[in-house]
C-alpha positions in Angstrom: -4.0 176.0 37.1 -3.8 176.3 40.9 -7.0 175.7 42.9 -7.5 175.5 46.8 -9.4 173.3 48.8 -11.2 174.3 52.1 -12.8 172.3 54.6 -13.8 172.5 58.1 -16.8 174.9 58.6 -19.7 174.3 60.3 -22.1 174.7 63.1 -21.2 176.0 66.4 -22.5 177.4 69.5 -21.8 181.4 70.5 -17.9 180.5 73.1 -17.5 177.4 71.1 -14.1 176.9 68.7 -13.6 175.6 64.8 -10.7 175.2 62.7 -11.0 175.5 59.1 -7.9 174.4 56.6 -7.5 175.4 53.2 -4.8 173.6 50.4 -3.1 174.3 47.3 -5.0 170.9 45.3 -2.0 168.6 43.9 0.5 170.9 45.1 0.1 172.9 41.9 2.2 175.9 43.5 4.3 177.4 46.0 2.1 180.2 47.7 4.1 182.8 49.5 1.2 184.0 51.6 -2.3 182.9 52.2 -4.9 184.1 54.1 -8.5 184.0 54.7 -10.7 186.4 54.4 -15.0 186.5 55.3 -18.2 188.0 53.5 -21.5 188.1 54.4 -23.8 188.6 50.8 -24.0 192.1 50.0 -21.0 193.5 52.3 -17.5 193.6 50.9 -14.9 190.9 51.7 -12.6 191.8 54.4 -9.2 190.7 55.5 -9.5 187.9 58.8 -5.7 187.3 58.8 -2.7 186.9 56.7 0.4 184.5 56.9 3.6 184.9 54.9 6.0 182.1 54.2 8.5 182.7 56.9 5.2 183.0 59.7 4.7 186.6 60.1 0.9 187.0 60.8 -1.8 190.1 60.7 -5.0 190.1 61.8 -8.0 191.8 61.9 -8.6 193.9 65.2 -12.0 191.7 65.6 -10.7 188.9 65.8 -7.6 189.2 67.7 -6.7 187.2 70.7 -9.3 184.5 69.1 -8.2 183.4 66.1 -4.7 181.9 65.0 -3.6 181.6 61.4 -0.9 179.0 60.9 0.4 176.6 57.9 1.9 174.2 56.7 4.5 174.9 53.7 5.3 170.8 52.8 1.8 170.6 52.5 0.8 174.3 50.8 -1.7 174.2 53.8 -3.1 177.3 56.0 -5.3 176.7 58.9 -7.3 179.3 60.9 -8.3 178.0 64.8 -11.3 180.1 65.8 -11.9 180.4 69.6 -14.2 181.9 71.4 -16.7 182.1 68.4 -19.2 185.1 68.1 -22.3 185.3 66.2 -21.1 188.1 64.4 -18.3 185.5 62.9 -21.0 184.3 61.1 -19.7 184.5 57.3 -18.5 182.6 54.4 -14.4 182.0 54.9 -12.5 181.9 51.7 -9.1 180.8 51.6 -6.7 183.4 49.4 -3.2 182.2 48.0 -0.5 184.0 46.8 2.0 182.7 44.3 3.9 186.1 43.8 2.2 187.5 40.6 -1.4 185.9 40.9 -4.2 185.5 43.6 -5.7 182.4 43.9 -9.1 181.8 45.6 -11.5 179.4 47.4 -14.7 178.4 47.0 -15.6 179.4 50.6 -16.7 177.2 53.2 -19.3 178.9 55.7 -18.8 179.3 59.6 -22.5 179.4 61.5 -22.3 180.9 65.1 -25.8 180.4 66.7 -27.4 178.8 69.6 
């Protein structure tokens, strides 16, 4: 059964940058795309930004021009950089894979913007 692993939220200051990652545990697939997506309790989860295989990328309009979505595919990683960090980034990030008939999830790993 695949499962993915985030890591890399935290606490950061309103201008200031993280970079989460997210991997497919023991290599237990080949994800075509991944992504990330964000949700705050009690709003629906929204898209933050895609990446297939061969690197084509799509974004969410708030968050373009800020954040870059890039992976890895020996190591069934994605990574998201986040510059330029807002308060209104403030969310839970969960890490989606693809494997071309299922969806795979996270567990989420939460990004604090806040002085």
């Amino acid at each position: 059964q695949g499962q993915l692993v985030e890591s890399g939220g935290g606490l950061v200051q309103p201008g200031g940058s993280l970079r989460i990652s997210c991997t497919v545990s023991q290599n237990s697939f080949i994800p075509s795309n991944m992504g990330w997506h964000r949700q705050v309790p009690g709003k629906q989860r929204e898209v933050v930004a895609i990446i297939t295989r061969a690197g084509l990328t799509v974004y969410a309009d708030s968050v373009k021009g800020r954040f870059t979505i890039s992976r890895d595919n020996a190591k069934a990683t994605v990574f998201l950089q986040m510059n330029n960090l807002k308060p209104e980034d403030t969310d839970r990030y969960y890490c989606q894979a693809y494997n071309g008939t299922q969806y795979y999830w996270g567990q989420g790993t939460q990004v604090t913007v806040s002085t």
